[in-house]
BALO-187517 format. One record per residue (C-alpha): residue number from 1; x negated, y, z negated. Coordinates in nm, 4 decimals, decimal comma. Example, Ala and Ser with C-alpha at 12.3 -4.5 7.8 and 13.67 -1.06 7.14 Angstrom:
2
SITE:resi:x:y:z
SITE:1:-1,2300:-0,4500:-0,7800
SITE:2:-1,3670:-0,1060:-0,7140
***
This chain:
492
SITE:resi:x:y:z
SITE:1:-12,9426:7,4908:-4,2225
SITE:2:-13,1117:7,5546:-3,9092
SITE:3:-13,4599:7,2942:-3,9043
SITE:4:-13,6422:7,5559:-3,7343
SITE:5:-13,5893:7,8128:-4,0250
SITE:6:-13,6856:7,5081:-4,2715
SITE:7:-14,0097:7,5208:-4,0728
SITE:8:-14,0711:7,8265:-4,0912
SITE:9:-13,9843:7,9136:-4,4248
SITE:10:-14,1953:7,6162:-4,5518
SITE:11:-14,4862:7,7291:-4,3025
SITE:12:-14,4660:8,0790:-4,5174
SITE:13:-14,4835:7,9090:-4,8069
SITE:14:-14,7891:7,7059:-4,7180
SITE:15:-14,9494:8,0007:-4,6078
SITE:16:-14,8495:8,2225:-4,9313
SITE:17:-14,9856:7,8824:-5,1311
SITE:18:-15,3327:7,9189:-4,9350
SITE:19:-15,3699:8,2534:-4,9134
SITE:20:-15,3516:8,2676:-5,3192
SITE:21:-15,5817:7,9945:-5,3540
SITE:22:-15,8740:8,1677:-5,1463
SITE:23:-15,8132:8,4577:-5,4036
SITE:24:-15,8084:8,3045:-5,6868
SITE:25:-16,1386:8,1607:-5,5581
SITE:26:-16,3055:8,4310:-5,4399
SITE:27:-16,2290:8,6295:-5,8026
SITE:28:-16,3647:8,3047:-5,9697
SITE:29:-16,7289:8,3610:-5,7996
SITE:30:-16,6988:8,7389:-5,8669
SITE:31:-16,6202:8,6903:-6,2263
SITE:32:-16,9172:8,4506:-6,2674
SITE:33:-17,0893:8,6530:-6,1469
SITE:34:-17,0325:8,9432:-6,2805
SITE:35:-17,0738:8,7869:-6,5833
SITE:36:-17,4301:8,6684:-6,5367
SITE:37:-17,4782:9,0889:-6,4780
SITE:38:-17,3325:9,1667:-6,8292
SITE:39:-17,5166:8,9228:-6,9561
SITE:40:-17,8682:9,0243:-6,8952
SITE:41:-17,7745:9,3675:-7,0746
SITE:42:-17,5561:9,2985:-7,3408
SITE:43:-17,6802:9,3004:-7,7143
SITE:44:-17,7088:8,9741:-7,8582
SITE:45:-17,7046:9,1392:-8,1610
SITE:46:-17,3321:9,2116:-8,1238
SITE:47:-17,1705:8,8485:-8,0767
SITE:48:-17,4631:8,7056:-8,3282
SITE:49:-17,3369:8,8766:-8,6347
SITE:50:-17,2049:8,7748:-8,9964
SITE:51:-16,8661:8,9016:-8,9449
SITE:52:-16,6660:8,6896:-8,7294
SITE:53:-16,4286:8,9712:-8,6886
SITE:54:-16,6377:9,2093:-8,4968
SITE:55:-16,7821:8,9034:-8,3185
SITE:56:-16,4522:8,8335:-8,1342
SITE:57:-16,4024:9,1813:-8,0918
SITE:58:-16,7157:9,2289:-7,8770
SITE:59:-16,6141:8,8983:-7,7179
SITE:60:-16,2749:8,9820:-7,5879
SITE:61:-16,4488:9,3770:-7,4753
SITE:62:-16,6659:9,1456:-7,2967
SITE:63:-16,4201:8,9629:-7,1302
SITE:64:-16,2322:9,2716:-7,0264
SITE:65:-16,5898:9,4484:-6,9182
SITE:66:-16,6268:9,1420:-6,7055
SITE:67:-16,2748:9,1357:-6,4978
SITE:68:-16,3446:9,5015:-6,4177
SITE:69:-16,7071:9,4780:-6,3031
SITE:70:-16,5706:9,1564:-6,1292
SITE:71:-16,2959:9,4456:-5,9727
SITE:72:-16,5810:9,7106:-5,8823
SITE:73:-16,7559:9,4079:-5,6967
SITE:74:-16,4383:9,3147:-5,4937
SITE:75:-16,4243:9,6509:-5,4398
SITE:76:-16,7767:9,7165:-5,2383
SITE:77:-16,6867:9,3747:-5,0648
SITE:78:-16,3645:9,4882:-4,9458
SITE:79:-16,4505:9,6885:-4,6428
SITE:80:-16,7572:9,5346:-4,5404
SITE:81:-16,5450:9,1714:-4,5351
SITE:82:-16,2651:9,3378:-4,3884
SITE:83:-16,4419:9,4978:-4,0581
SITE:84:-16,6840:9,1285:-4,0549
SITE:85:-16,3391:8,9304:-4,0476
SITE:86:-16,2111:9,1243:-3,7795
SITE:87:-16,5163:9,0877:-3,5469
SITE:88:-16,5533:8,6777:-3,6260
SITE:89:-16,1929:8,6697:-3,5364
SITE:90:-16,2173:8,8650:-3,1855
SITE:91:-16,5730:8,6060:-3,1601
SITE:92:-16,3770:8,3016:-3,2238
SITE:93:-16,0080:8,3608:-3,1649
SITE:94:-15,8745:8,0131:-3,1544
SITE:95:-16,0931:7,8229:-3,3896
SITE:96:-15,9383:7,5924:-3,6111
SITE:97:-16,1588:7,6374:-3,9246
SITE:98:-16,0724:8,0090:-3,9192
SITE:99:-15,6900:8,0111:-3,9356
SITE:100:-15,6870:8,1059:-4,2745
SITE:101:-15,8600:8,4570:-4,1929
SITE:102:-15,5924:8,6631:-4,1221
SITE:103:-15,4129:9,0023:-4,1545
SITE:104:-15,1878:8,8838:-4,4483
SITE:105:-15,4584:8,7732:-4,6285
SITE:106:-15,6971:9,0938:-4,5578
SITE:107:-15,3661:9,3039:-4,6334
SITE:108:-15,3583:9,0838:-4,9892
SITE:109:-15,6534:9,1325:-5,0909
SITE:110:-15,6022:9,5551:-5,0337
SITE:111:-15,2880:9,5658:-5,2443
SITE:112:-15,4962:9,2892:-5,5365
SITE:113:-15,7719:9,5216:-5,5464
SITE:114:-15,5457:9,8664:-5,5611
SITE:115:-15,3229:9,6373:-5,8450
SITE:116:-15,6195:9,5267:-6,0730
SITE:117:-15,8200:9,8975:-6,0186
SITE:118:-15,5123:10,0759:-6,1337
SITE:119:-15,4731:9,7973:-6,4620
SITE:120:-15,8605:9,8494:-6,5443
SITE:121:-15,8706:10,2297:-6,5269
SITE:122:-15,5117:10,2675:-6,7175
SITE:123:-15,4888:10,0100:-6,9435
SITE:124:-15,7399:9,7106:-6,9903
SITE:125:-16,0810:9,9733:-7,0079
SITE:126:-15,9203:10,2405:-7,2506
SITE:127:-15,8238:9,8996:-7,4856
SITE:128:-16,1433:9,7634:-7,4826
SITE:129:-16,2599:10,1340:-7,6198
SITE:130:-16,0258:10,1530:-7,8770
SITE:131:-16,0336:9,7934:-7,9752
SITE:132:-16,4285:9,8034:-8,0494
SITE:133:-16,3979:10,1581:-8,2164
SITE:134:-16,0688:10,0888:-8,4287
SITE:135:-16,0921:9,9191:-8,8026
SITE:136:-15,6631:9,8690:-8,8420
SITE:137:-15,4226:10,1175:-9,0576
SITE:138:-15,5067:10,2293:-9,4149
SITE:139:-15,3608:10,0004:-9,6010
SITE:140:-15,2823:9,7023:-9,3565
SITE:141:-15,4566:9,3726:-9,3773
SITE:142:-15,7779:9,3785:-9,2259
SITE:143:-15,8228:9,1111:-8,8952
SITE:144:-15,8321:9,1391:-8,5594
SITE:145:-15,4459:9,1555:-8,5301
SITE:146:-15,4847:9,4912:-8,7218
SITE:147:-15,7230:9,6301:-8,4694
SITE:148:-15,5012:9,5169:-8,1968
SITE:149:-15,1600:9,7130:-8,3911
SITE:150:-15,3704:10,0043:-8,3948
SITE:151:-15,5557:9,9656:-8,0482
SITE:152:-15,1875:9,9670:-7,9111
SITE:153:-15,0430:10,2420:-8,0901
SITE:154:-15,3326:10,4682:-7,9716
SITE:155:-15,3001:10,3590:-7,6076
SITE:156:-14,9285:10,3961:-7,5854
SITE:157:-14,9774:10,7679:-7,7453
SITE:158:-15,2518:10,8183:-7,4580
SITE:159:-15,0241:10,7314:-7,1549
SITE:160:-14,7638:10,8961:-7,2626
SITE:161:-15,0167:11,2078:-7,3214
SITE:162:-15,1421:11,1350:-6,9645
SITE:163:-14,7968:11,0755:-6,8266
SITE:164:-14,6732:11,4237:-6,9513
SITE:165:-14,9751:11,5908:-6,8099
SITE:166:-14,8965:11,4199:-6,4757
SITE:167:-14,5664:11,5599:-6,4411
SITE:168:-14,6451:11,8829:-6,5629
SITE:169:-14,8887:11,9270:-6,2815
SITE:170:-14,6783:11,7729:-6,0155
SITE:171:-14,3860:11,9250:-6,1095
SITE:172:-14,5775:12,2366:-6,0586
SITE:173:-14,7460:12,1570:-5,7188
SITE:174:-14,4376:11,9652:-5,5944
SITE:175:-14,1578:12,2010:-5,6662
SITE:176:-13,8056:12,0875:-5,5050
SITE:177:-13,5644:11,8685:-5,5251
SITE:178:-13,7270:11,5578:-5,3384
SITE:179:-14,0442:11,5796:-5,5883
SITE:180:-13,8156:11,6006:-5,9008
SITE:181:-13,6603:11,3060:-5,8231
SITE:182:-13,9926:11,1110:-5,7854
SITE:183:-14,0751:11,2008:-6,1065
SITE:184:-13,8472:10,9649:-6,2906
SITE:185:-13,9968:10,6982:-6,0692
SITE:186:-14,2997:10,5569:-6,3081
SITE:187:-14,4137:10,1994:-6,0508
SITE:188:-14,3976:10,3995:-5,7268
SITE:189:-14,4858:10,7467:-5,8252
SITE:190:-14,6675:10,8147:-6,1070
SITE:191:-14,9397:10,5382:-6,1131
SITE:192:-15,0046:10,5769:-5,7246
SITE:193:-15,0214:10,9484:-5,8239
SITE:194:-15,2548:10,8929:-6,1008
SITE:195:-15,4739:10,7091:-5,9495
SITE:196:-15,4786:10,9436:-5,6421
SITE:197:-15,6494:11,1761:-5,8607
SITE:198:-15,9103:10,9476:-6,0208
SITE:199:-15,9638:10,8676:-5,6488
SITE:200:-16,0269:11,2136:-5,5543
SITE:201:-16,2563:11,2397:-5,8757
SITE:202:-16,4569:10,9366:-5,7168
SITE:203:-16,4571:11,0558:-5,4046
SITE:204:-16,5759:11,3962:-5,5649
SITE:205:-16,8415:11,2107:-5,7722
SITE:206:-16,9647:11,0217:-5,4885
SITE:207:-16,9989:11,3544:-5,2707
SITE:208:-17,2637:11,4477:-5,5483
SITE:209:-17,4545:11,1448:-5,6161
SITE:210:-17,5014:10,9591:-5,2807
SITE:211:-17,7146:11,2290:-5,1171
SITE:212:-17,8918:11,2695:-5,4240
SITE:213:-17,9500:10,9200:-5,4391
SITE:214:-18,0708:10,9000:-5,0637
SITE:215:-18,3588:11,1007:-5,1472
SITE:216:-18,4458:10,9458:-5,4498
SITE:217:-18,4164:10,5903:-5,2454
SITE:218:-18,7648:10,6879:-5,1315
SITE:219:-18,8900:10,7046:-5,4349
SITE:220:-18,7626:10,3907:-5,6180
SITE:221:-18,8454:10,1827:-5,2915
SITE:222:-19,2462:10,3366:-5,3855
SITE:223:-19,2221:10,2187:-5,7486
SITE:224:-19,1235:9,8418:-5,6348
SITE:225:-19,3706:9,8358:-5,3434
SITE:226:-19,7524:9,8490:-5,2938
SITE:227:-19,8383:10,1776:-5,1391
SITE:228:-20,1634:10,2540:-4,9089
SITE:229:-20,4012:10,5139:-5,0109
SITE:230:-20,5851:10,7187:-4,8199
SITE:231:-20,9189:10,7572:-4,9238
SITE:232:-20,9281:10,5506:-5,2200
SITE:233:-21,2138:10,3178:-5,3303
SITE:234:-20,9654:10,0646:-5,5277
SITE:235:-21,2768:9,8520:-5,6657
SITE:236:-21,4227:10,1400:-5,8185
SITE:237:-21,0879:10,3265:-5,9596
SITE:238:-21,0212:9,9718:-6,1237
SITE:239:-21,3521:9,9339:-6,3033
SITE:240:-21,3183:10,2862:-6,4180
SITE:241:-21,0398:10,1934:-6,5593
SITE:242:-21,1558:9,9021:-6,6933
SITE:243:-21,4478:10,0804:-6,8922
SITE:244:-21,1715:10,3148:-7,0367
SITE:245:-20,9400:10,0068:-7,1224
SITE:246:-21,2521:9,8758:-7,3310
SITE:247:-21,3381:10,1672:-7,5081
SITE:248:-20,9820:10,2489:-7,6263
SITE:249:-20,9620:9,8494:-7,7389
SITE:250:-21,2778:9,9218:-7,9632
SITE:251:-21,1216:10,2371:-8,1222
SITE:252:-20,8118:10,0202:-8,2145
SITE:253:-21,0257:9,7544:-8,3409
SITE:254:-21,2284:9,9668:-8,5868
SITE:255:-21,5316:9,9262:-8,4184
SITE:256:-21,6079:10,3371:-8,4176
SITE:257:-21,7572:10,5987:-8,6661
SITE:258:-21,6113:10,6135:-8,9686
SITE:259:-21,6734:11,0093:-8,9432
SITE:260:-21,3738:10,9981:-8,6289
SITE:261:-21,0657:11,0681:-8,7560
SITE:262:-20,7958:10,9023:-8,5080
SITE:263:-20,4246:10,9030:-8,4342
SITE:264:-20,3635:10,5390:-8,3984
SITE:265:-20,0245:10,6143:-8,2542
SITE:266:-20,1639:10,8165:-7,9685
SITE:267:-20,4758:10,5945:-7,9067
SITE:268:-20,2426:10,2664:-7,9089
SITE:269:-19,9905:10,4391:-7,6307
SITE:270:-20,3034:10,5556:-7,4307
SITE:271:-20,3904:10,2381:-7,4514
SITE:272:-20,1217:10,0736:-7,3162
SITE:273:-20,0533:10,3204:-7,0229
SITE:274:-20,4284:10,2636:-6,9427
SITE:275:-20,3640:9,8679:-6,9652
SITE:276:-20,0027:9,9088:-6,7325
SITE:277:-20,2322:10,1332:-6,4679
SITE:278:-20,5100:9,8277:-6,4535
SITE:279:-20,2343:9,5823:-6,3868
SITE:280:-20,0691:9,7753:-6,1338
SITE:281:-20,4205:9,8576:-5,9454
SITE:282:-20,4711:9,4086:-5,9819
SITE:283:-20,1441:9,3662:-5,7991
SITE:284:-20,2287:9,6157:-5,5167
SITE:285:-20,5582:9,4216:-5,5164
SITE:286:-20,4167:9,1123:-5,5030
SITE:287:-20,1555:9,2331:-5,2586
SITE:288:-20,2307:9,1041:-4,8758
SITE:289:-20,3510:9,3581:-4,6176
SITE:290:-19,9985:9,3442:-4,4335
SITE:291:-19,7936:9,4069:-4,7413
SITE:292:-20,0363:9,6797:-4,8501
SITE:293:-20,0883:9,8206:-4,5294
SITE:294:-19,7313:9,7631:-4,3458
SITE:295:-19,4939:9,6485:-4,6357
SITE:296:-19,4339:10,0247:-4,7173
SITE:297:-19,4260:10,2231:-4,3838
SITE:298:-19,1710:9,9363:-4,2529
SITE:299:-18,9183:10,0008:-4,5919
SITE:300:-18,9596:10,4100:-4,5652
SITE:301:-18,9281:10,3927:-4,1832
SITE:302:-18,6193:10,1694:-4,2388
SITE:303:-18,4807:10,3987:-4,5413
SITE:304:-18,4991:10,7341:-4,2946
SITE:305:-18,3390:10,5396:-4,0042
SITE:306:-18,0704:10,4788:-4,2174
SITE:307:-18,0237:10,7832:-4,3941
SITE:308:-18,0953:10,9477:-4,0229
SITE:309:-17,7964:10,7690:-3,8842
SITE:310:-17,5721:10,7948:-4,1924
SITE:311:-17,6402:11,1832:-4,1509
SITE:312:-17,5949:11,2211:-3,7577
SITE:313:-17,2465:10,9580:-3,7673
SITE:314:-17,1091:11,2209:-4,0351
SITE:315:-17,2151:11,5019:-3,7780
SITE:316:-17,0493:11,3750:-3,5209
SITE:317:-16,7307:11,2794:-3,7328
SITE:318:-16,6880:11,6885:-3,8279
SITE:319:-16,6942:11,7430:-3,4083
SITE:320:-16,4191:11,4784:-3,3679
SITE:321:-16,2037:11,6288:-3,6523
SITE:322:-16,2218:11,9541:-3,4501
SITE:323:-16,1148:11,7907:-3,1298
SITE:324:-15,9576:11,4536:-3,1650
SITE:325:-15,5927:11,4323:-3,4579
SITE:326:-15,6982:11,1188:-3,4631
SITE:327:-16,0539:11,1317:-3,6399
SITE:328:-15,8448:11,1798:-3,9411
SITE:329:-15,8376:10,9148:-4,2068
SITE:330:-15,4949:10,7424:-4,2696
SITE:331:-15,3452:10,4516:-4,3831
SITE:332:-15,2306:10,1356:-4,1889
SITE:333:-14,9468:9,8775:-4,2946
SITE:334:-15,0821:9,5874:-4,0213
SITE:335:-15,4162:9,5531:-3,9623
SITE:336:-15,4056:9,4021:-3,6480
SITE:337:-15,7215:9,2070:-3,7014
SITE:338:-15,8706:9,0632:-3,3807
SITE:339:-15,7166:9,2393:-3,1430
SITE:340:-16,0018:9,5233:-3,1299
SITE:341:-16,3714:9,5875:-3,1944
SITE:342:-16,3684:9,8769:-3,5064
SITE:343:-16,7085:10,0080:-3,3472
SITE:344:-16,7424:10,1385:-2,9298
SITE:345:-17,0921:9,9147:-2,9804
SITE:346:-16,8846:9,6018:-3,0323
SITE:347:-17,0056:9,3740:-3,2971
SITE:348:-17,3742:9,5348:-3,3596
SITE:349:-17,1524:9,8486:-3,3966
SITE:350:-16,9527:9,6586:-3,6948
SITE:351:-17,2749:9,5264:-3,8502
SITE:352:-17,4074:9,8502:-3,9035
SITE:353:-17,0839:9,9815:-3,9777
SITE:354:-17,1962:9,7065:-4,2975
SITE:355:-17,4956:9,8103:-4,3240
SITE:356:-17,4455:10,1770:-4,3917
SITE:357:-17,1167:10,0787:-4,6245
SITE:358:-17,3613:9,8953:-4,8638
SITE:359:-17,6820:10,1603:-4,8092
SITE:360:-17,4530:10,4423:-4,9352
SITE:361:-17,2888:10,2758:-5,2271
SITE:362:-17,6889:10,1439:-5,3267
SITE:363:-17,7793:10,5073:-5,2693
SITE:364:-17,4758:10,6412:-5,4591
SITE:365:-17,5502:10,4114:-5,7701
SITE:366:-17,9124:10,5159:-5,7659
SITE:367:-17,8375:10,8916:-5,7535
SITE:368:-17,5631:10,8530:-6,0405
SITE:369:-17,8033:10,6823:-6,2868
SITE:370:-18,0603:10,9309:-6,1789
SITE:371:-17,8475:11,2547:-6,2705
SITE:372:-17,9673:11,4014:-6,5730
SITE:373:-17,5702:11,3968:-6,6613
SITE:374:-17,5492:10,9945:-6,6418
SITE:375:-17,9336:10,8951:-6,7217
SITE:376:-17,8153:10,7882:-7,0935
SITE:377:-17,5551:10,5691:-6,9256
SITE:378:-17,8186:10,3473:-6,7636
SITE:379:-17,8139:10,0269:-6,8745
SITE:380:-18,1455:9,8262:-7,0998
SITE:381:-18,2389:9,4595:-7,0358
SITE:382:-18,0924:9,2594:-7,3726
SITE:383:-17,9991:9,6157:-7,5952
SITE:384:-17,7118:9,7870:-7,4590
SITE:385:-17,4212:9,8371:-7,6533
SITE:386:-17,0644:9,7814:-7,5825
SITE:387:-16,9127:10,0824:-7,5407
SITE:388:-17,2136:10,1756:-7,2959
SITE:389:-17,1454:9,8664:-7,1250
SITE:390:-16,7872:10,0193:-7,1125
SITE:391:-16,8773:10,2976:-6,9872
SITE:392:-17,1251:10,1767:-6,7167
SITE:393:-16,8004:9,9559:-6,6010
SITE:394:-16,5697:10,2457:-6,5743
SITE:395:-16,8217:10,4425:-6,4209
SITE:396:-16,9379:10,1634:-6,1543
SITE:397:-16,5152:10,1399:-6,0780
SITE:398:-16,4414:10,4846:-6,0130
SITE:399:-16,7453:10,4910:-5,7571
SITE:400:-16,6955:10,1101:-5,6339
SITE:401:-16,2576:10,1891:-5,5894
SITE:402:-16,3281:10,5228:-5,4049
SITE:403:-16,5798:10,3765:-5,1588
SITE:404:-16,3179:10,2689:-4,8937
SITE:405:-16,1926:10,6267:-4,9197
SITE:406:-16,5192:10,7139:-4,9016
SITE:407:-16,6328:10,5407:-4,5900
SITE:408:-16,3423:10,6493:-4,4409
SITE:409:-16,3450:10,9876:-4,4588
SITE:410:-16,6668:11,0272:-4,3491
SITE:411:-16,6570:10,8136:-4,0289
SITE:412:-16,8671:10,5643:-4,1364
SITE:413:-16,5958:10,3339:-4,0039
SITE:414:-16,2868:10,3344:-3,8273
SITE:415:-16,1287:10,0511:-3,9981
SITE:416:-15,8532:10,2496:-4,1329
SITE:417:-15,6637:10,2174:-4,4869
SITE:418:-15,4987:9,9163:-4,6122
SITE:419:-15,2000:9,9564:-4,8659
SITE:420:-15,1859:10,2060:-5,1181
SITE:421:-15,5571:10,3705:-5,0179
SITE:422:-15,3649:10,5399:-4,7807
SITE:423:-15,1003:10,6793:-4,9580
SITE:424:-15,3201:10,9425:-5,0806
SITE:425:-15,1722:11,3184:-5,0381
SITE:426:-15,5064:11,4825:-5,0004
SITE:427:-15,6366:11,2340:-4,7190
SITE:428:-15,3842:11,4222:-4,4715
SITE:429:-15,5339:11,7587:-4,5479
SITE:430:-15,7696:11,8511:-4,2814
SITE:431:-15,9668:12,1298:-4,4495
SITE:432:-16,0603:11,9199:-4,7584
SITE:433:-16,1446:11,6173:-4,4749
SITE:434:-16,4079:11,8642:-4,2844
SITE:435:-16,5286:12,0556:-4,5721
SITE:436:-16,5908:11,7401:-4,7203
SITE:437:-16,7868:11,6211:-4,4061
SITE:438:-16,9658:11,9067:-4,4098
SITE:439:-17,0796:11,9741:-4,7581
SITE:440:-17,2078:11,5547:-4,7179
SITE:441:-17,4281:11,6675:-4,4458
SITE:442:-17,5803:11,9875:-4,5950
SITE:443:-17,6428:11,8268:-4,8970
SITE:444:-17,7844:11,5055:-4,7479
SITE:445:-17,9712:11,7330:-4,4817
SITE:446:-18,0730:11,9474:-4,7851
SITE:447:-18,2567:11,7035:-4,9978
SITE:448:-18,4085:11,4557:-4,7539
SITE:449:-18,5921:11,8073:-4,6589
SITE:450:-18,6909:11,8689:-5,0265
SITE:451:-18,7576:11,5165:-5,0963
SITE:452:-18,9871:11,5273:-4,7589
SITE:453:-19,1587:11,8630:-4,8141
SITE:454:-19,2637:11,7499:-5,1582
SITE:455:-19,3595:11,4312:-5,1184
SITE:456:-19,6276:11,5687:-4,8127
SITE:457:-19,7658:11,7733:-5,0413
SITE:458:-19,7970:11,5529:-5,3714
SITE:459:-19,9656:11,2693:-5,1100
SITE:460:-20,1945:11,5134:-4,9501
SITE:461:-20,2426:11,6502:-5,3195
SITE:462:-20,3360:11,3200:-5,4596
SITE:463:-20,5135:11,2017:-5,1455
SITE:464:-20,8087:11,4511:-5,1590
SITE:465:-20,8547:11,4169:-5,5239
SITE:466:-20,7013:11,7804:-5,5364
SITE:467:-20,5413:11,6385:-5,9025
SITE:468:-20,8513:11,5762:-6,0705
SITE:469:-20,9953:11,9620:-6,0166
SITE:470:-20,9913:12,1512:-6,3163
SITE:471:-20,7281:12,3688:-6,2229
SITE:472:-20,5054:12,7054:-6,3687
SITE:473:-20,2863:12,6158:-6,6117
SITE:474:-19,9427:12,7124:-6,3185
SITE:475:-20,1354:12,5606:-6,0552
SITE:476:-20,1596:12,2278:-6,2401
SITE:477:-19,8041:12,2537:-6,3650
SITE:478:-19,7119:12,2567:-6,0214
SITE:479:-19,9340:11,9479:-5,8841
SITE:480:-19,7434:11,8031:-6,1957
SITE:481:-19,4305:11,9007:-6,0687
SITE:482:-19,4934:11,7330:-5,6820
SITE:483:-19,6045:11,4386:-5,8166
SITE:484:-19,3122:11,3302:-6,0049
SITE:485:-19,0656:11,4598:-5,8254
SITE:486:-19,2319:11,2460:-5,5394
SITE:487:-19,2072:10,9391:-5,7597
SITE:488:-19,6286:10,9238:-5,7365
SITE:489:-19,7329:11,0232:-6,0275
SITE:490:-19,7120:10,6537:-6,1412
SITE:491:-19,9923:10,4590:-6,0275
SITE:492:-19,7593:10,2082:-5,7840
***
């Protein structure tokens, strides 16, 4: 045998050895984690109890909640370390401590994170359903094998439910020869296929939430900040609400006539939104004139530029579809890495390329668990159950896996797709491409404008005391209205 060949084969090998290694490390810290998330919301309650049996059941859900979240992580990572890999390699071409950043790994970690979404969304999250819902056969020996001879029967009836609705419907969009073949062709057909579609349902879903959830960024960046006030005495607002803290502590304490007949319920939950407000009005006290006075103008100026740029990069993507084939997203077998900025503005380009990436999947989270559809989904500190937790995990997946796509297809990036994200049918159809772009922008256009108009007039509303006047029972329904739909109506 030829020593050069030895060389090389064993240089492949060493390479193959390595590149598995960094995964298996980089999944580890995901997975950790990951699991630190899940653990600040699950219900203690459920791995605490008598029966040992439902115990382990909730343990192994856990487990399988865990590698999936750990998935929807590595998922949001992947383009953002993808496009920063490429510009430290054209920054530092022939470093030594950088070999092992290369196109075979990048292209790895593509087809790992295609692999594991596809096993989550099939398989490991529809178990973890069944298993904490199922009880075993009537008449079969209770334990967890039970559950597990039941969990598996229902699953296999499922995919083969799903499977035979799959190639009904491509059978009847695909009719010939060519497509009728491919039907009998489960690995490289029907799973790619399948998950095509929950791809386009992400990509769908994301369409809706993300510029819902840039306008409500505005609002959620006011409740966790200290917001100025225009002509507002603070001293005085907080010893008038001191003097109403005090009297609604002596009504609870007994200390009135005897004659007063009181709802204790309704004094004791007036009394604690009275005792929130006075310890939100300390902090802003307490708070230093910059982060009063510039802490908040700095994060909304730096929200709109954002959102401003997200907005005018999509506008100028639905001009290059019109003129340029090649604005269209498709997918790539070699990545080429190094070879070529991503971004005409060279690596600042790329960083805000990042930037963006990680604004709109924030903003796309935010809007989901802010849709009156998917508000029961959101998540409680120590009491959510499992099968929410489930459900928040398939839910953060579809949005996390279809964010590549995503990106993408609205020229966020030109870092095109790696592996099966490319395969997609619908990503070579131009008029769901630019209708896509352009429903983005009118919606994202469409809201900010809303979110703006409002917010004006609930500031201007609450800065002149306007609030306080005793006024017609619409009128106030409406100052109502502005002021929580501008987030304001909470004393920050």
């Amino acid at each position: 045998m030829d020593p050069d060949d030895v060389s090389v084969r064993e240089q492949i090998f060493h390479n193959r050895v390595r590149e598995s290694i960094i995964c298996t490390l980089l999944f580890t810290c995901l997975y950790i984690v990951s699991y630190t998330i899940i653990a600040r919301f699950k219900k203690s309650a459920d791995f605490a109890t008598d029966d040992s049996e439902d115990a382990t059941v909730n343990r192994i859900a856990l487990w399988l909640c865990t590698f999936t979240l750990a998935v929807s992580v590595g998922a949001v990572l992947l383009l953002p370390f993808s496009i920063l890999s490429n510009e430290i390699l054209l920054c530092f071409p022939q470093n030594y401590y950088i070999q092992w950043l290369n196109g075979s790994l990048i292209h790895g970690l593509w087809n790992l994170v295609f692999l594991f979404s596809n096993l989550s969304l099939v398989f490991l999250m529809p178990f973890a359903y069944f298993f904490t819902e199922s009880e075993g056969f009537t008449g079969s020996k209770k334990g967890v094998m039970a559950r597990v001879y039941e969990t598996s029967v229902v699953l296999l009836l499922l995919t083969l439910l799903v499977l035979g609705i799959v190639w009904v419907a491509s059978a009847i969009m695909d009719n010939n020869d060519a497509s009728r073949e491919s039907l009998y062709d489960l690995w490289d057909y029907y799973l790619p296929y399948l998950y095509s579609c929950i791809s386009l349902f992400g990509v769908l879903l994301l369409l809706l939430c993300t510029p819902f959830g840039l306008s409500r960024m505005f609002s959620v960046t006011g409740q966790l900040l200290v917001k100025p006030r225009l002509l507002e005495d603070l001293d005085e607002t907080l010893d008038c609400v001191g003097f109403e803290e005090t009297a609604l502590s002596r009504k609870l304490s007994g200390n009135t006539s005897c004659w007063i007949n009181l709802n204790v319920e309704a004094v004791k939950q007036q009394f604690l939104a009275i005792q929130a407000r006075r310890i939100a009005l300390e902090m802003r006290r307490r708070a230093s004139p910059w982060q009063r006075n510039l802490g908040y103008p700095l994060a909304m100026l730096l929200l709109l530029a954002l959102t401003g740029v997200s907005v005018l990069i999509v506008c100028f993507h639905v001009l290059e579809l019109l003129i340029d084939e090649a604005a269209m997203p498709r997918g790539m077998e070699d990545p080429g890495l190094g070879k070529a900025s991503f971004s005409v503005f060279g690596s600042f380009g790329a960083a805000v390329q990042v930037v963006l990436i990680f604004y709109l999947m924030v903003a796309s989270v935010v809007g989901f668990y802010s849709s009156p559809l998917f508000i029961k989904l959101l998540p409680k500190k120590q009491d959510t159950a499992m099968t929410k937790i489930i459900g928040n995990c398939v839910s953060l997946l579809v949005l996390s896996s279809a964010l590549p796509v995503f990106s993408r297809t609205l020229g966020i990036t030109r870092f095109d797709l790696l592996g099966d994200f490319g395969r997609f049918n619908w990503l070579g159809n131009f008029y769901i491409v630019f209708l896509y772009n352009m429903l983005f922008a009118g919606l994202a256009t469409m809201c900010l404008v809303k979110k703006f108009t409002w917010a004006v007039q609930a500031e201007l509303i609450r800065a002149f005391g306007l609030h306080k006047l005793p006024l017609p029972v619409s009128r106030a329904r409406n100052s109502i209205k502005l002021l929580s739909a501008s987030g304001l109506l909470k004393v920050q």
